[in-house]
Structure formats: C-alpha cells, structure tokens
Steps between C-alpha positions, in 0.01 A plus 500: 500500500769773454476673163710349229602557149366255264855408369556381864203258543517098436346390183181258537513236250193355652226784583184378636169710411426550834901641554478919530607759291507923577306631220528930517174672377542698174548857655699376798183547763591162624701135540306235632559126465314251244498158451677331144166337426348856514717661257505202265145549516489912370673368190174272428201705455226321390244816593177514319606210272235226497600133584871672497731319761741671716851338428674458806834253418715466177700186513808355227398126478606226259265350285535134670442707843192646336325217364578323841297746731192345603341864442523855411428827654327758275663766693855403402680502175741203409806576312595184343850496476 
C-alpha cells in the first residue's frame, strides 16, 4: 500500500475487530499493525481485579431489542436507547 494521508483514505462505517489499524509506538521506535479487537481490548483492563470482566463490545440498543435477546454477554455494555 503506497503511503497516504489520512484525509485521503475511505471512511469505514462498518469496521470489523479483526480489520487492521497502524498503531506508532510512543517514541517513534516502531509501526506495526494490530487488530480492532486488540485495541478495543487496551481500553478494558480488568488487571488484578477479582471476578472483574474484560469489556470487549458497547452496543446502542432499544429497550424492546433488549428485553428480546435470548441472552447477555457480561463482557458487553448495552446502551439502551
């Protein structure tokens, strides 16, 4: 892939957390490429925290939709809109 500005790429509306991102290390050393689902994940730290669960999803649902799932996934936190 030729190097682009990030004003020139297409938008994704729909990322997938296995899609790939460049993430730069702190003091420039290096770019390497990581998963969504990986970076979602370093914003849930659940480290030394007992029965703690790592949240992975946050989803905008409306009550109706809610109360209609058949079940719930303690690592994701429903917005009820």
């Amino acid at each position: 892939m030729a190097d682009k500005k990030i004003s020139e790429l297409t938008g994704n509306t729909a990322p997938e957390s296995t899609d790939i991102a460049p993430v730069t290390r702190a003091n420039g050393s290096a770019t390497n490429k990581v998963t969504l689902g990986l970076i979602a994940q370093l914003f849930s730290d659940n480290t030394d925290i007992t029965n703690a669960v790592r949240i992975t999803n946050i989803v905008s649902i409306s009550q109706i939709n809610y109360d209609a799932l058949s079940s719930y996934d303690a690592a994701t936190i429903y917005i009820i809109s």
